[in-house]
C-alpha positions as CSV (number, residue, x, y, z in Angstrom):
1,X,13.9,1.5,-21.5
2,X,10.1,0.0,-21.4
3,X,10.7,-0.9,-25.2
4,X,14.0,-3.2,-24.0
5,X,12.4,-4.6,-20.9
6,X,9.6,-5.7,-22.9
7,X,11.5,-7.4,-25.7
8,X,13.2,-9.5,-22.5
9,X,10.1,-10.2,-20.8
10,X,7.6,-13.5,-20.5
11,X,4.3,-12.9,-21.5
12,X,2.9,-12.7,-18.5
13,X,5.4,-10.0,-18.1
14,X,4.8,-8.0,-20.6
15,X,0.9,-8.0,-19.7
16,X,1.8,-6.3,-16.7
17,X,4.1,-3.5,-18.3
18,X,1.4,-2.8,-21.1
19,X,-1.1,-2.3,-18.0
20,X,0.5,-0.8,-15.3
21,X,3.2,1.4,-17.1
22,X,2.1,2.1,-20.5
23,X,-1.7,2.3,-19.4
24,X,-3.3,0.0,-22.3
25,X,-6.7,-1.4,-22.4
26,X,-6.9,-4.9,-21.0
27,X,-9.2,-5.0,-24.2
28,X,-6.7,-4.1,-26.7
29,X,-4.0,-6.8,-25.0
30,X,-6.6,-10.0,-25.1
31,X,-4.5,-12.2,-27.2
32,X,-1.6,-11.3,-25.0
33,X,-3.6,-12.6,-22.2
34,X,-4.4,-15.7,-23.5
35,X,-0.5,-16.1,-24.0
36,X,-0.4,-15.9,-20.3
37,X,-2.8,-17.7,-19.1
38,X,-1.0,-20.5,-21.3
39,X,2.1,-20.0,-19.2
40,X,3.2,-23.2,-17.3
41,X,4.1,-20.9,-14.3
42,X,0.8,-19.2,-14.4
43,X,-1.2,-22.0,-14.6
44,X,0.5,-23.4,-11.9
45,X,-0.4,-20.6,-9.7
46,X,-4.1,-20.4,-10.8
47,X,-3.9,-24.0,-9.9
48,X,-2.8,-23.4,-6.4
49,X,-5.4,-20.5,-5.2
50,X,-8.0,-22.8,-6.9
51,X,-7.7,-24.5,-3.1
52,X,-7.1,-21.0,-1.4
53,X,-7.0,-22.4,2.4
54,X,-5.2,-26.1,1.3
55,X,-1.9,-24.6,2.5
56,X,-1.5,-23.8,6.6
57,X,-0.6,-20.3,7.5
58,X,2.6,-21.4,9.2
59,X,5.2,-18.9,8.2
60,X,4.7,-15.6,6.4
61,X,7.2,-15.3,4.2
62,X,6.3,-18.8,2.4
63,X,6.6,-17.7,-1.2
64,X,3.7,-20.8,-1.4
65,X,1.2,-19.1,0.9
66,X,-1.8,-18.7,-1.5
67,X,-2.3,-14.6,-0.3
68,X,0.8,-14.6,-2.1
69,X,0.0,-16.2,-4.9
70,X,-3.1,-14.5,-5.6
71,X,-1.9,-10.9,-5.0
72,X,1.1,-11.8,-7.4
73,X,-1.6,-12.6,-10.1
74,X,-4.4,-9.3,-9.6
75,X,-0.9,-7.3,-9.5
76,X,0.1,-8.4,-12.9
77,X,-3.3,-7.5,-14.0
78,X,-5.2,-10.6,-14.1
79,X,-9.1,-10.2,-12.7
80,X,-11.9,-12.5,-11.1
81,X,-13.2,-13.1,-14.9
82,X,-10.5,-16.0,-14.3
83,X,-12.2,-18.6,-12.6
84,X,-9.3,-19.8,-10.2
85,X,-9.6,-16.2,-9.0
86,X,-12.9,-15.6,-8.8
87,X,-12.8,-19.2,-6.5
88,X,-10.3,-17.7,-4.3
89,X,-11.7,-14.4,-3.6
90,X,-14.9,-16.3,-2.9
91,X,-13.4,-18.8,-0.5
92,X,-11.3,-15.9,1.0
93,X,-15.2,-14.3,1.5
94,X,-16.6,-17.1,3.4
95,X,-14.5,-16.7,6.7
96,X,-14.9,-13.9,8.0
97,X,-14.7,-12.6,12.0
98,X,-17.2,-10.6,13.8
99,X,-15.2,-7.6,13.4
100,X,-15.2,-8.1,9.5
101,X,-11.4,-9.1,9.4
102,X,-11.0,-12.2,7.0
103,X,-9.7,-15.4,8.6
104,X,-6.9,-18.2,7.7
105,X,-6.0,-21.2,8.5
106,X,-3.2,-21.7,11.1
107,X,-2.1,-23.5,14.2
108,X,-0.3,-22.2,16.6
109,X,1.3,-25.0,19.4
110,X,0.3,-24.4,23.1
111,X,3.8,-23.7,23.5
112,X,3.4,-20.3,21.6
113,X,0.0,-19.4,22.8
114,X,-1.7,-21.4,20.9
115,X,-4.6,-24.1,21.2
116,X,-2.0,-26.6,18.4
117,X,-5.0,-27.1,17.0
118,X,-5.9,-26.3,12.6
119,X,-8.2,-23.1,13.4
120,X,-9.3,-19.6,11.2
121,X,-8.2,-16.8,12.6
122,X,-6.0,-13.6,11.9
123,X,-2.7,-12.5,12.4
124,X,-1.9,-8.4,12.0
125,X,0.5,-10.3,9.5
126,X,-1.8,-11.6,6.9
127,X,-5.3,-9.9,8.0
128,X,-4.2,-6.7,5.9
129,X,-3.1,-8.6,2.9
130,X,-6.5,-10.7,2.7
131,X,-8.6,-7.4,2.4
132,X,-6.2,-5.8,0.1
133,X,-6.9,-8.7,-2.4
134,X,-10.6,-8.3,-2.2
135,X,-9.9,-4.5,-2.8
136,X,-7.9,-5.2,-5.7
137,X,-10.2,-7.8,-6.5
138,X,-12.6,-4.6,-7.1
139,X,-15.0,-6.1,-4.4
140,X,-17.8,-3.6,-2.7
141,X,-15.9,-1.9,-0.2
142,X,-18.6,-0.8,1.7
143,X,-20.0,-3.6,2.2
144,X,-17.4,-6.5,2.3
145,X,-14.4,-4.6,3.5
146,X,-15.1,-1.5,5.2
147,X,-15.4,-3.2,8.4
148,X,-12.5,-5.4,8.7
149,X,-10.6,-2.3,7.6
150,X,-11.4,-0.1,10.4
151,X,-11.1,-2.9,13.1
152,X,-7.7,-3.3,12.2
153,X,-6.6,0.8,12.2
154,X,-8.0,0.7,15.3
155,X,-5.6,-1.4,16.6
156,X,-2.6,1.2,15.5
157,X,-0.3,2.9,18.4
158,X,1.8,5.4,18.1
159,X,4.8,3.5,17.4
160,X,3.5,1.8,14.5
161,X,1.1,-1.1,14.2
162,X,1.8,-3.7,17.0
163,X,2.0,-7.5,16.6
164,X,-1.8,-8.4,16.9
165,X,-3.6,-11.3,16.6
166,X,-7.5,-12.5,16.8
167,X,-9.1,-14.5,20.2
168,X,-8.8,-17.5,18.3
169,X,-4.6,-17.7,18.7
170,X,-4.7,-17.0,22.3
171,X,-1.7,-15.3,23.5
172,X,0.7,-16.0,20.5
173,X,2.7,-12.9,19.5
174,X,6.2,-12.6,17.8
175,X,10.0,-12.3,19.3
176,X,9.7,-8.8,20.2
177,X,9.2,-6.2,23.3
178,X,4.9,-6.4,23.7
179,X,5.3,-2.3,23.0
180,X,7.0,-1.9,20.0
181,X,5.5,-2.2,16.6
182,X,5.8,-4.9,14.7
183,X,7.6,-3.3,11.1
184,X,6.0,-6.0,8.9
185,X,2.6,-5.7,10.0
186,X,2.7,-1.6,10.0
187,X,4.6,-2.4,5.8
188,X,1.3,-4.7,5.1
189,X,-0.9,-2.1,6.9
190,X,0.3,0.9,5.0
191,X,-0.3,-1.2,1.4
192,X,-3.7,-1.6,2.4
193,X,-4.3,1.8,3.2
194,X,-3.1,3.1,0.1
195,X,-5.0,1.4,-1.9
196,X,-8.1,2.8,-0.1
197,X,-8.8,6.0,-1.1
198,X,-10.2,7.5,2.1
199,X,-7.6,5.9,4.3
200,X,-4.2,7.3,1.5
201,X,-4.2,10.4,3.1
202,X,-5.2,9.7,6.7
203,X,-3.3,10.5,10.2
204,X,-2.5,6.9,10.7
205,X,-1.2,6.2,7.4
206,X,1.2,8.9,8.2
207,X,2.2,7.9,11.1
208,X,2.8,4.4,9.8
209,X,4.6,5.7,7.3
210,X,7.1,8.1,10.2
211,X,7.5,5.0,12.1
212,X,8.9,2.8,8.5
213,X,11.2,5.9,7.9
214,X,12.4,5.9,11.3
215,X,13.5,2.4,11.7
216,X,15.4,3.1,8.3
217,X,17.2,6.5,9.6
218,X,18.0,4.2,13.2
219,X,18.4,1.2,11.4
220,X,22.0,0.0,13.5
221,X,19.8,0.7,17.0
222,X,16.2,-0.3,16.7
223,X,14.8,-3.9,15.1
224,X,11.8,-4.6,16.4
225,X,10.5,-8.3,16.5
226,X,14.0,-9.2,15.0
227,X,12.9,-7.0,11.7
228,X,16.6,-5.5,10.4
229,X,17.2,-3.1,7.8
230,X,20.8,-4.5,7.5
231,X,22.6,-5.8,4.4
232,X,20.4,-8.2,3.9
233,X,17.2,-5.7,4.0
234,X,19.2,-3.8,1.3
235,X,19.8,-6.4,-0.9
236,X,17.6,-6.3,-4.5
237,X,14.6,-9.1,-4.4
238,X,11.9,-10.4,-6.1
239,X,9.0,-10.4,-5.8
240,X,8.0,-7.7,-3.2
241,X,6.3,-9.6,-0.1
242,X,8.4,-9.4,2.8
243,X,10.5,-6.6,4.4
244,X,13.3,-5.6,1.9
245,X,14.2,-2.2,0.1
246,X,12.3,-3.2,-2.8
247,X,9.4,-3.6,-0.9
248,X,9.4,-0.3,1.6
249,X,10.5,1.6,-1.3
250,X,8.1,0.1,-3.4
251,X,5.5,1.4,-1.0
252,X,6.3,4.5,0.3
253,X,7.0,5.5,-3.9
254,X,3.0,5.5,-4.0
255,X,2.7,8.8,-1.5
256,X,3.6,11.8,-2.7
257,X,4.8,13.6,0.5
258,X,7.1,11.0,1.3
259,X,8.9,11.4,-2.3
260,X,11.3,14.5,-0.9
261,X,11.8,12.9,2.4
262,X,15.8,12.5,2.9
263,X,15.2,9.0,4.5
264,X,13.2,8.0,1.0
265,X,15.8,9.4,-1.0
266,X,18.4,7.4,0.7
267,X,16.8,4.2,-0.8
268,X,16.1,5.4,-4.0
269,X,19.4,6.6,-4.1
270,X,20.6,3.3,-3.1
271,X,18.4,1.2,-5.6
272,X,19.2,3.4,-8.6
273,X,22.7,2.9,-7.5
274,X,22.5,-0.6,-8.8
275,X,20.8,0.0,-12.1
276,X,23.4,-1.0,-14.8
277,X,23.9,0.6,-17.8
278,X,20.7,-0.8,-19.3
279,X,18.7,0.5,-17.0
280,X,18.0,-3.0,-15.9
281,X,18.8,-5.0,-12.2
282,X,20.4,-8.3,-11.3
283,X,18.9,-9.8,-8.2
284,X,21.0,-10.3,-4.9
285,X,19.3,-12.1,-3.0
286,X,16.5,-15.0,-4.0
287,X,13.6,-16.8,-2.4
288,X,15.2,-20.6,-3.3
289,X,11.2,-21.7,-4.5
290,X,11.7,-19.2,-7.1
291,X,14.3,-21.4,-9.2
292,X,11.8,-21.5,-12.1
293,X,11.2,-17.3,-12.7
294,X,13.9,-15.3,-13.7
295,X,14.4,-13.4,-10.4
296,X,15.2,-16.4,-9.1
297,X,18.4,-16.6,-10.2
298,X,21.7,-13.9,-8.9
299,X,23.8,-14.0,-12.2
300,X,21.8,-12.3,-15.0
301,X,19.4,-9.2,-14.9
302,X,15.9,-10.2,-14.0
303,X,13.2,-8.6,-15.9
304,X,10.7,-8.8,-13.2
305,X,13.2,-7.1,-10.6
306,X,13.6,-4.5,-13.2
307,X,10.2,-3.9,-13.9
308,X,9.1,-3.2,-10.2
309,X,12.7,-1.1,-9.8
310,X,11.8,0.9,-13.2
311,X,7.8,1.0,-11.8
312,X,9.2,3.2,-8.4
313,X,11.6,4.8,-9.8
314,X,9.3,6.0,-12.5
315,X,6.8,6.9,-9.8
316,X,9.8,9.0,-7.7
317,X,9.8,10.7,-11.1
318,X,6.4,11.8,-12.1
């Protein structure tokens, strides 16, 4: 299946699969990266984080926030030994909170809580995704992300991860009940945590990962903050940075004792329900600013859907 989905796949693509499913050497595939970093779609990107805080934090699930951007690129396997990279890791470095929780850009109108006014701070909705670049970035933990890291589990309840934001946005929060969690934030929150090694295992990534499984088992009754795991949640879509299956299941794949959990299994069973005979997936839903990639299209299978499908369902599998 690898073998097919490789002779379908861009360059940039196939970098990925070569990495993070066959295991190679970044120093055996060096021509390969040259290929992508010659892509027109790449470059485009690099281009983009070059100028990390151009864009204004304004809505989360902008596919042209550069957090997004950037964590799309270290996922495919790309490192700071690319300039553009390098510059936006460093740029992400240089605002940074007293509680060691990196800032963006946003304003918030008075209406909303706000001061309507361009300032840094954080939202619970992109403070987690900032520090899990600079992890993936490889940067020193201890001393660059430790901090930030532990100011933010501290703010977790035991419903999940609430809707949280720094001094700097006054009293903006989401539409949702002030108690209930906020299920994108507690998502974001669980990524980070996984890829920490002493958080992977810890009581509150647990318990974030109960509350995720809970709003999927009482999915008709609870939406908090207008989050659904409807039809539209269940629908197949690329790439995995907002709250869709692909995404939950996509996370919750990386913890081993979540992989016999019925509520898991539900998912899985759902995704690998819409495998074709190929082994490969058609998207179902599309971000509309992805009209260049292939999984921004709903007609044709799309090698990137099926390589993150095939990439949980391969770790479901062992």
């Amino acid at each position: 299946m690898l073998e097919q989905l490789l002779s379908i796949s861009e360059p940039w693509l196939q970098y990925a699969i070569r990495i993070n499913l066959l295991n190679e050497s970044r120093e055996d595939l060096l021509d390969l990266k040259n290929e992508v970093l010659k892509d027109r779609k790449i470059l485009s990107y690099l281009n983009d984080i070059a100028n990390f805080h151009n864009a204004i934090v304004s809505n989360h699930k902008d596919p042209d926030l550069s957090i997004h951007k950037l964590l799309f690129l270290l996922d495919i396997g790309l490192e700071t030994d690319i300039p553009e990279i390098e510059s936006a890791v460093k740029q992400i470095m240089s605002h940074k909170d007293k509680n060691g929780v990196y800032q963006s850009i946003t304003n918030i109108p008075p209406h909303y809580g706000g001061k309507g006014e361009d300032v840094f701070g954080w939202c619970l909705c992109d403070a987690p995704l900032l520090l899990m670049a600079l992890v993936k970035a490889k940067i020193d933990y201890q001393q660059h992300i430790k901090q930030g890291v532990e100011h933010l589990i501290s703010l977790y309840r035991e419903q999940g991860f609430p809707c949280s934001v720094s001094e700097e946005h006054g009293t903006f929060r989401g539409p949702g009940r002030k108690n209930d969690c906020c299920p994108f934030a507690t998502l974001i929150m669980l990524k980070l945590l996984y890829e920490i090694e002493e958080c992977r295992n810890s009581d509150v990534a647990k318990g974030g990962i109960e509350v995720i499984l809970s709003l999927w088992e009482n999915s008709l009754e609870q939406h908090p903050y207008m989050f659904y795991m409807g039809t539209d949640f269940r629908k197949l879509k690329a790439p995995a940075m907002w709250y869709d299956i692909v995404s939950v299941a996509d996370l919750l794949s990386k913890f081993d004792f979540v992989k016999t959990d019925s509520r898991f299994c539900e998912m899985i069973d759902l995704i690998q329900g819409k495998q074709n005979a190929d082994g490969m997936f058609i998207p179902e839903s599309v971000y509309q600013k992805f009209k260049g990639w292939d999984f921004g299209q709903k007609k044709t299978v799309s090698p990137y859907l099926s390589y993150l499908c095939i990439r949980l369902l391969k770790r479901v599998d062992g």
